[in-house]
C-alpha positions in Angstrom: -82.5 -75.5 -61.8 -83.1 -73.4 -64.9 -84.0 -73.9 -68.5 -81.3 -71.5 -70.5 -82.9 -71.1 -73.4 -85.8 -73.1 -74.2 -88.4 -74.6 -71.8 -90.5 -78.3 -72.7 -92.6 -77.9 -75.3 -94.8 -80.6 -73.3 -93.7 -79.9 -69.6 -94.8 -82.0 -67.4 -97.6 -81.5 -64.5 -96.4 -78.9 -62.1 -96.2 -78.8 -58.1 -98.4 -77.6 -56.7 -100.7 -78.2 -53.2 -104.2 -77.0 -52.6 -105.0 -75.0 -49.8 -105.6 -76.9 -46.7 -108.8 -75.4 -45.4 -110.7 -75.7 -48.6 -111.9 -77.6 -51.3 -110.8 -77.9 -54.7 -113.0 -76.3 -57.0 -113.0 -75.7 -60.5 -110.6 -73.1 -62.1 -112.8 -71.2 -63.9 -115.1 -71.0 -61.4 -112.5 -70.2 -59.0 -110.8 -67.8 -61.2 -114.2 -65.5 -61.7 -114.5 -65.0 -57.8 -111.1 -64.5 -56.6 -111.0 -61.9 -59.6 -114.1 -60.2 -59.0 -112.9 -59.6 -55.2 -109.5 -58.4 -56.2 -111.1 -56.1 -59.1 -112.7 -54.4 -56.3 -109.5 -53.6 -54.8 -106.8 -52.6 -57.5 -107.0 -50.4 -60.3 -107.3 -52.3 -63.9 -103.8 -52.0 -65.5 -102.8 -53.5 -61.5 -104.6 -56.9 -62.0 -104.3 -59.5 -64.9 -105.5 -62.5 -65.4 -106.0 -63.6 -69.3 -103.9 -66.0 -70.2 -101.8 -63.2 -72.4 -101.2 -61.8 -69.7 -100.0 -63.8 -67.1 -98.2 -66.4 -69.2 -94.7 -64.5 -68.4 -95.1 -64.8 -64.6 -95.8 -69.2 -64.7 -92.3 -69.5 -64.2 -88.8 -67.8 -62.6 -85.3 -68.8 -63.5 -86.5 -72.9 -63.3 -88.4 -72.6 -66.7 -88.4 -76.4 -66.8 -91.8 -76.2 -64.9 -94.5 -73.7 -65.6 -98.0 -72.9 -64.1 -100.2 -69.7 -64.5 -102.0 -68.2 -61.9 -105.2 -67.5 -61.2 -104.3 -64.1 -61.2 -101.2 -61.2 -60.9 -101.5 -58.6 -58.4 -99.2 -55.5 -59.1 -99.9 -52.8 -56.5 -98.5 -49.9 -56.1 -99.0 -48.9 -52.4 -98.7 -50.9 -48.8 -102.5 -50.2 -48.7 -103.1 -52.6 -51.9 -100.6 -55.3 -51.1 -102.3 -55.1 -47.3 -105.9 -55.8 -49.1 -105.1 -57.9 -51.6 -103.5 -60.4 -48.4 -106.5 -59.7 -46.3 -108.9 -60.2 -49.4 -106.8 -63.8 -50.1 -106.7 -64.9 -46.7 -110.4 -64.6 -46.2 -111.0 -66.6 -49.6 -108.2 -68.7 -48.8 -106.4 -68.7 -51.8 -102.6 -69.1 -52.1 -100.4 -66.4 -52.4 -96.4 -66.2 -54.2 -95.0 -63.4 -53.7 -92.7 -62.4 -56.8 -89.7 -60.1 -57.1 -87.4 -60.0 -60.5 -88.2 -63.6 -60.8 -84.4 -64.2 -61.4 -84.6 -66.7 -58.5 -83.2 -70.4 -60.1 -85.0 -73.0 -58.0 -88.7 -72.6 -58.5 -89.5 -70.2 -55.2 -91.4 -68.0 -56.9 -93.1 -70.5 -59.4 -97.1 -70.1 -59.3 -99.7 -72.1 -57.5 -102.3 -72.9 -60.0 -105.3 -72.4 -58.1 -103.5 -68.9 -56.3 -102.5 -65.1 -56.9 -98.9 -64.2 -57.8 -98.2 -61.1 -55.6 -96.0 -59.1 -58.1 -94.2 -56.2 -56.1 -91.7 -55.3 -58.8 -93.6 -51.5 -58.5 -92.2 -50.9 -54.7 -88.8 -49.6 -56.3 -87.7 -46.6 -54.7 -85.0 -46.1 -52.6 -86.6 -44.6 -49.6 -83.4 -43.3 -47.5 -79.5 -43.4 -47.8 -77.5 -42.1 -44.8 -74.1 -42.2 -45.6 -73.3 -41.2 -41.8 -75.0 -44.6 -40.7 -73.7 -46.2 -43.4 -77.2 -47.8 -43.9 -80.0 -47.8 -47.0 -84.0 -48.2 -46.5 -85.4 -49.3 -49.9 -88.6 -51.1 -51.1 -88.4 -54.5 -51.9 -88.3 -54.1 -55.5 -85.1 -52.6 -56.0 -82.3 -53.9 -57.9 -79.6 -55.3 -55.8 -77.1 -53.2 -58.0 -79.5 -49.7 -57.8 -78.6 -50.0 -54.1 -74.4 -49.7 -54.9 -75.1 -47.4 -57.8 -77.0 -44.6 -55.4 -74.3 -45.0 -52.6 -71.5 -44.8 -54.7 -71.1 -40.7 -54.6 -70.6 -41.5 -50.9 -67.6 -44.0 -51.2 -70.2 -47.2 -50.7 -71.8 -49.9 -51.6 -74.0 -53.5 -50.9 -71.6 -56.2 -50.6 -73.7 -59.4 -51.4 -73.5 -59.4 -55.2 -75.1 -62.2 -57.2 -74.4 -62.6 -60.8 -78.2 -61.3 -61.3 -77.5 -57.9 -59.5 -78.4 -56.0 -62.5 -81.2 -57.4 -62.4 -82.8 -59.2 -59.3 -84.3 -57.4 -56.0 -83.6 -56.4 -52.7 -86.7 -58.5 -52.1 -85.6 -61.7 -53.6 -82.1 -61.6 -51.8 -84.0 -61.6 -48.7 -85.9 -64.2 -49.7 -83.1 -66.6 -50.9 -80.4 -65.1 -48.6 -78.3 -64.7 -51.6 -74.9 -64.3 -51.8 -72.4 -63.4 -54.6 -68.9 -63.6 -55.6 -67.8 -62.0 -52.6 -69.5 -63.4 -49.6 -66.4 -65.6 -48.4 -65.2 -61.6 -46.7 -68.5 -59.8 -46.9 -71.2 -62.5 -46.1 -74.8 -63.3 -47.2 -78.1 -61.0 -47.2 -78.5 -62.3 -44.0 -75.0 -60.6 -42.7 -75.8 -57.2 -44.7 -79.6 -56.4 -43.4 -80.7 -55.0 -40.5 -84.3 -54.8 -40.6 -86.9 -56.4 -42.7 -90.8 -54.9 -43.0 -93.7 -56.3 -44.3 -96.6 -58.1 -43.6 -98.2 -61.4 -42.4 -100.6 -63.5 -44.3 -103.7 -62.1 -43.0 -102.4 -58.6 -43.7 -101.0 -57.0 -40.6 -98.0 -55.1 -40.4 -94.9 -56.8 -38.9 -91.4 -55.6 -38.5 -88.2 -58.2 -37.9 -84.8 -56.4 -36.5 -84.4 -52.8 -36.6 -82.2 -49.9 -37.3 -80.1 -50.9 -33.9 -77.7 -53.4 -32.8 -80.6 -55.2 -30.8 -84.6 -54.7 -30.7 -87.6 -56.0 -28.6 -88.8 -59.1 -28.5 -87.6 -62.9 -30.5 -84.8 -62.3 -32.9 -86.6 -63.9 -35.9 -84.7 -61.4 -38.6 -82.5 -64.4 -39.5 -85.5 -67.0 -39.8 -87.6 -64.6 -42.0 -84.2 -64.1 -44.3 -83.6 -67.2 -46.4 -87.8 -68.1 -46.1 -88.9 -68.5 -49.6 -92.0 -66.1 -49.0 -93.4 -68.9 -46.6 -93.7 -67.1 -43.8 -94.0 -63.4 -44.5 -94.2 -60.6 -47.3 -91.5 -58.1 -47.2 -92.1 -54.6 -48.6 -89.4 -52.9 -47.2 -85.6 -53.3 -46.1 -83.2 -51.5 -43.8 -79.4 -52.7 -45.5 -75.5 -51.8 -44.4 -73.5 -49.8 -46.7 -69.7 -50.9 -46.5 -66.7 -48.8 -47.6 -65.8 -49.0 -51.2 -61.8 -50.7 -50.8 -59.5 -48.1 -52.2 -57.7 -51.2 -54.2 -58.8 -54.5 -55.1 -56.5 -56.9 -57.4 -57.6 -60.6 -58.8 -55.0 -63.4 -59.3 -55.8 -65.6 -61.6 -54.3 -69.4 -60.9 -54.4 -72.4 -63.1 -53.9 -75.7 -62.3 -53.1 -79.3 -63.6 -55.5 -81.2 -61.8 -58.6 -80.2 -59.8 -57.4 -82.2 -56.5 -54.2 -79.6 -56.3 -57.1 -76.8 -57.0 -59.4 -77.8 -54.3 -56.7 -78.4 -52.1 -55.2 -74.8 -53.0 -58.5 -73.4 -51.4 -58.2 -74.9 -48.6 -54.4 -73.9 -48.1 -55.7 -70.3 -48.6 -58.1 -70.4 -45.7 -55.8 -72.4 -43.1 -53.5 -69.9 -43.9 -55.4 -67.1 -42.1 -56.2 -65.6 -45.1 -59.5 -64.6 -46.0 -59.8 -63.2 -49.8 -62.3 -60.5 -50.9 -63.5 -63.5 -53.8 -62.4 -67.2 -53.9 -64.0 -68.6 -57.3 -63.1 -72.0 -59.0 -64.5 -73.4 -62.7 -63.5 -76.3 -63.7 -62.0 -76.7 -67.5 -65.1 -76.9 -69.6 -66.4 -74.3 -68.1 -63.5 -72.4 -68.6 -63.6 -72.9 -72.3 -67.7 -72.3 -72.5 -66.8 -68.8 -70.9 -63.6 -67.7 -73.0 -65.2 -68.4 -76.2 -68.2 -66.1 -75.1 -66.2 -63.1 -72.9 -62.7 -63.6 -74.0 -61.6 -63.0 -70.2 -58.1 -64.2 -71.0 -58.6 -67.7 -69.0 -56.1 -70.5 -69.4 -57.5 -73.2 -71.8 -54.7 -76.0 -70.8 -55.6 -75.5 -67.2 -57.8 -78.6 -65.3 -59.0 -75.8 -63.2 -58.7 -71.7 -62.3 -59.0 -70.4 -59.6 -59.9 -66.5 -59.3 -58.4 -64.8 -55.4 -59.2 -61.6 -54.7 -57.9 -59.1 -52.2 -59.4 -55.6 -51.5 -58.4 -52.9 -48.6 -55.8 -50.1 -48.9 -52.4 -50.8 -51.5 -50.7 -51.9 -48.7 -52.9 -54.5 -47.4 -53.8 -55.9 -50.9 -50.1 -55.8 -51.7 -49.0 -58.0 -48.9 -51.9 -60.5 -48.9 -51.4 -61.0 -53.1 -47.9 -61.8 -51.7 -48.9 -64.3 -49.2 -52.2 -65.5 -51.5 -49.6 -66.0 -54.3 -47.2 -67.8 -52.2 -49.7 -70.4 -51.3 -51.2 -71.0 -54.4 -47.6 -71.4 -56.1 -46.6 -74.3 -53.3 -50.3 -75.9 -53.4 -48.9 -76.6 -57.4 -50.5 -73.7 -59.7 -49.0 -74.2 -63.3 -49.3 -70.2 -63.7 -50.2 -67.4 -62.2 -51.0 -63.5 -63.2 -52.2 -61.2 -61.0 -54.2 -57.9 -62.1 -52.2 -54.9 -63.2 -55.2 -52.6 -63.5 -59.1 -51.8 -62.9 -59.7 -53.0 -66.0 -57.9 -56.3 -66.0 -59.5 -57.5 -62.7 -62.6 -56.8 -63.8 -61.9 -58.6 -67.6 -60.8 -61.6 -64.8 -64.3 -61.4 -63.7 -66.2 -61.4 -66.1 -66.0 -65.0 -67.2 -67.1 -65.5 -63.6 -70.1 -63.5 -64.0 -71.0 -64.3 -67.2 -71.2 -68.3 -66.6 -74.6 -69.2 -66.7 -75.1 -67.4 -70.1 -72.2 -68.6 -71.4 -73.7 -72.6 -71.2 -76.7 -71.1 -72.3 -74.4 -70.8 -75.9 -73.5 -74.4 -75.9 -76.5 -76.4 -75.0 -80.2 -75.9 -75.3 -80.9 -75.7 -71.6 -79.2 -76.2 -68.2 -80.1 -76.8 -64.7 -77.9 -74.8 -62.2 -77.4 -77.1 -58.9 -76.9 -75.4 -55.7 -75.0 -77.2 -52.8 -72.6 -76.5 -50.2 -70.0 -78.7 -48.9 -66.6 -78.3 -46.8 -63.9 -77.2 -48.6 -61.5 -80.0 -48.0 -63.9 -82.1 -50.1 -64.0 -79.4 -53.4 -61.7 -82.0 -55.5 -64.1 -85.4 -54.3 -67.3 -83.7 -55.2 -65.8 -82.6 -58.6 -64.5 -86.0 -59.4 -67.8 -87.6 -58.3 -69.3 -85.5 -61.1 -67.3 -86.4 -63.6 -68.8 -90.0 -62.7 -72.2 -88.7 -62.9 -71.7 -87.5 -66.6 -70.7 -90.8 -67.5 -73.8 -92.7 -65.2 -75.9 -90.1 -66.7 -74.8 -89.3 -70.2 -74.4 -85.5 -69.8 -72.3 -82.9 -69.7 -71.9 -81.0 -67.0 -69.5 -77.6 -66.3 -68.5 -76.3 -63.2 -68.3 -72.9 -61.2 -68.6 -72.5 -57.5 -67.9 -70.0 -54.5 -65.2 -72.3 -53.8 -64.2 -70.2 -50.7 -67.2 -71.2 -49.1 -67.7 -74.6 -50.5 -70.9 -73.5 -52.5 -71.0 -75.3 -55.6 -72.6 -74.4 -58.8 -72.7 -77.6 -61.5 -74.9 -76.6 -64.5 -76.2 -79.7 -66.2 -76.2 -79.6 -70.0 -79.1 -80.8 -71.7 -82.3 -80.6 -74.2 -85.8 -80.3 -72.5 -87.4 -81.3 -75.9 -86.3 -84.2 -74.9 -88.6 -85.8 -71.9 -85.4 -88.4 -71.4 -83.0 -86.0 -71.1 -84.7 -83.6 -68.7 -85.5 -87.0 -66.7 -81.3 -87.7 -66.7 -80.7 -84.4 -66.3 -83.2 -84.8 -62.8 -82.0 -87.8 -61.8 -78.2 -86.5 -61.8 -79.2 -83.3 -59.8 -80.7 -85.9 -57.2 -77.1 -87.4 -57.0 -75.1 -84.0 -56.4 -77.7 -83.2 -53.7 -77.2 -86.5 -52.6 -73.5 -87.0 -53.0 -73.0 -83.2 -51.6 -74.9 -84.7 -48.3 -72.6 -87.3 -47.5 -69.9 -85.3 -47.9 -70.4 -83.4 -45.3 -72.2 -80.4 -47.2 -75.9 -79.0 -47.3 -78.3 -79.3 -50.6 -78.6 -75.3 -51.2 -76.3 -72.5 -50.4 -78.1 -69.5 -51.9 -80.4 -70.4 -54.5 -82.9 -71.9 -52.4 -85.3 -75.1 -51.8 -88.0 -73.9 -53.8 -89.4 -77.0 -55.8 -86.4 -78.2 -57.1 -85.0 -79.8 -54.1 -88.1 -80.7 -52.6 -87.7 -84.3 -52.4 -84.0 -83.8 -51.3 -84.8 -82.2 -48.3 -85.2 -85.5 -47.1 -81.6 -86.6 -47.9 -81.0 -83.6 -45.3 -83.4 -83.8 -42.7 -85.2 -85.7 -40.8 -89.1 -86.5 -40.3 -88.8 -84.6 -36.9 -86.1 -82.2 -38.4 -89.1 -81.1 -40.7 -92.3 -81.5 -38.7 -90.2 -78.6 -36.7 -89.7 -76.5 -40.0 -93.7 -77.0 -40.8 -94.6 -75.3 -37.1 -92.4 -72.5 -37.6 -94.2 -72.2 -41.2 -97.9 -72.6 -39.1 -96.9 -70.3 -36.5 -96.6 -67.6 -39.0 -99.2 -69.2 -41.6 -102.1 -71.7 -39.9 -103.7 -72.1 -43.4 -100.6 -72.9 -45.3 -101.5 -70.2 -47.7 -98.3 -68.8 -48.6 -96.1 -70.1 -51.4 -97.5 -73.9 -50.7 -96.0 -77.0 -52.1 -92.1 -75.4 -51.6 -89.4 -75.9 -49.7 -90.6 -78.6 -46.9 -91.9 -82.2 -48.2 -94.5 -83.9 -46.6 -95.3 -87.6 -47.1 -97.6 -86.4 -49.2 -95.4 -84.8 -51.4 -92.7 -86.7 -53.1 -90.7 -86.7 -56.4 -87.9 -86.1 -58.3 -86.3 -83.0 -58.2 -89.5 -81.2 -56.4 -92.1 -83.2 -58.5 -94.8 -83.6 -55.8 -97.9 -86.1 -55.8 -100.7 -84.3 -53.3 -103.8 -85.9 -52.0 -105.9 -83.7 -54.8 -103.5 -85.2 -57.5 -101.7 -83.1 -60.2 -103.5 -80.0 -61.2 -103.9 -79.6 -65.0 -101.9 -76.9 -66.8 -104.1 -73.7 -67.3 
């Protein structure tokens, strides 16, 4: 969920859960111990905690709900993030561990009686061996940086969210983000082979390596995808891939959404599997042309964008075959890229999505589900129901080659009745997406704002497992608490969570 533009001017209480092992004291009281301990351990411009200061860090993409810190750690070496844990776990004070804060589901959203672990200094790209096709950065690079300093080698980083520019390596491991093309390239989990850090009481810990096995329990895959629950990663060992000597887009507009969601799934029972598969429905379509001008069809129900990368021979005979497809599933039109610069004017309606509803409504919440791809056009249909049941707007744009939807649901959070609505209707796409067969998140994440429909997903046993994984690594429940896995404890709409300590007042 994110707030586009503007945030509440009265938001309501924020999640949040105390830590386990101790009591709930007051804040101030609170705040002038856990800051005279980490005073002692970090320089002065590496620690804030006035209100002035750490009011930009209550929130990440989801601006709906806000909460300061007690503090913001910004170190600069392994020694100081090592302390700082070490420091926090013996105080037992939560810790969130914060990248480019691009993240759109509340992960990285403060606790109010904890420390925001900011490791946006650990930017440096350590090593690039173009031989091993492999990249060791810190955790605060930019996912783009990576592609930019491999480039003079003829490579890059495939997983490519629309925040490249701006969100890190850290983040992506944290969300096991995606991108545009994932359907051919895959997730971070696909595209990183090693993943360093540490635990919550501050020792060093390594998952995966450099090789195509390593000692001990494969947990790579568990850490990747965590939300900061069970580990803080400083550092990253990432493939490189080839950069594709070609790459074309066609772009394919259709009548009605059922031909385009049946059109994806032609594609992929035909054996083919495109470098991108995108789909965005028609208001979207228009939100994005008026703001990019990327040439999109405004009659069309539907687009869809099918790329093909590899050497001109290869991209020339799947276009063929890709066009073939799409022209018998019942596109209206197709045109196919000509140039560089065309396929990347294509894209970058695609790309520019989220800002583009940002023009045409005071604030949105991006939804995240997945769900097969033989049920694209039901899902899409269901929301047009929703906008009615709900009374808003909502535009569509979605990884459609791997079912991973998008919505963004347009509405004012001035208005406390329209950010309830615009709730409730995220609830029913979660919900809906469920018994379609799908998953409630797909790369953006539990965080907060699909706390309460985990439960839609799982069940009480399904999560009592999730919670000992989370204790094995974290007894005191002192890392990023009151995310991703409900209790009974913790219930609500969209993430908003009643604890036993009640709601914690806004700093």
């Amino acid at each position: 969920m994110t707030a586009a533009s503007t945030a509440p001017t009265a938001p309501r209480p924020t999640p949040d859960a105390p830590p386990p092992a101790a009591p709930l004291p007051e804040r101030a009281a609170r705040q002038r111990e856990v800051v005279a301990a980490l005073a002692a351990l970090l320089p002065a411009h590496s620690l804030l905690w006035t209100a002035e200061d750490t009011t930009p860090y209550e929130c990440d993409g989801l601006t709906a709900y806000r909460q300061r810190p007690l503090a913001v750690c910004l170190p600069e070496t392994e020694e100081e993030v090592q302390a700082v844990l070490r420091t926090c776990h013996r105080l037992q004070v939560p810790v969130v561990a914060r990248g480019a804060g691009t993240g759109l589901s509340g992960g990285a959203m403060p606790h109010g009686l904890g420390v925001t672990l900011s490791l946006a200094r650990f930017n440096r790209i350590l090593e690039l061996d173009p031989r091993a096709r492999t990249a060791r950065v810190q955790c605060g690079v930019r996912n783009l940086a990576i592609s930019e300093a491999a480039a003079p080698h003829g490579l890059y980083y495939a997983p490519d969210p629309s925040s490249q520019i701006a969100c890190t390596i850290g983040g992506n491991i944290a969300e096991n983000s995606g991108g545009v093309h994932c359907l051919k390239y895959g997730l971070t989990v696909h595209n990183v082979l090693a993943v360093r850090g540490f635990t919550v009481q501050g020792e060093p810990v390594q998952f995966g390596s450099g090789a195509l096995d390593g000692p001990g329990y494969d947990l790579l895959a568990a850490v990747i995808g965590s939300e900061g629950m069970l580990a803080v990663a400083i550092e990253a060992t990432v493939k490189l891939v080839p950069k594709p000597q070609l790459a074309r887009c066609i772009m394919a507009s259709f009548d009605d959404v059922r031909k385009a969601g049946d059109a994806v799934a032609a594609v992929i029972a035909a054996g083919i599997i495109p470098a991108g598969l995108e789909m965005m429905d028609k208001p979207m379509t228009a939100a994005v042309e008026d703001f990019v001008h990327a040439g999109y069809d405004l009659t069309a129900e539907a687009i869809l964008l099918c790329e093909s990368d590899g050497t001109p021979e290869e991209v020339e005979e799947e276009i063929a075959r890709m066009s073939e497809v799409l022209s018998h599933a019942g596109a209206t039109a197709l045109a196919v890229s000509q140039n560089e610069a065309e396929r990347m004017r294509f894209w970058s309606g695609r790309k520019n999505a989220f800002p583009a509803s940002g023009r045409i409504s005071p604030d949105y919440m991006c939804m995240d589900s997945t769900i097969p791809r033989k049920r694209l056009a039901d899902i899409l249909l269901a929301i047009q129901d929703m906008e009615k049941k709900y009374g808003l707007r909502c535009c569509n744009v979605f990884h459609a080659g791997d079912g991973n939807l998008h919505p963004l649901i347009l509405f004012d959070a001035n208005d406390a009745d329209q950010l309830h609505r615009a709730e409730q209707f995220g609830a029913d796409i979660m919900k809906t997406s469920v018994a379609f067969g799908g998953a409630i998140t797909g790369e953006h994440g539990v965080g907060v704002e699909k706390l309460a429909s985990m439960r839609e997903q799982f069940t009480d046993a399904e999560l009592e497992q999730m919670e000992r994984l989370k204790r094995a690594f974290d007894p005191l429940g002192l890392f990023n608490p009151g995310k991703v896995i409900p209790t009974p404890n913790r219930c609500g709409d969209m993430g908003m969570m009643k604890t036993l300590a009640g709601s914690l007042p806004r700093a």
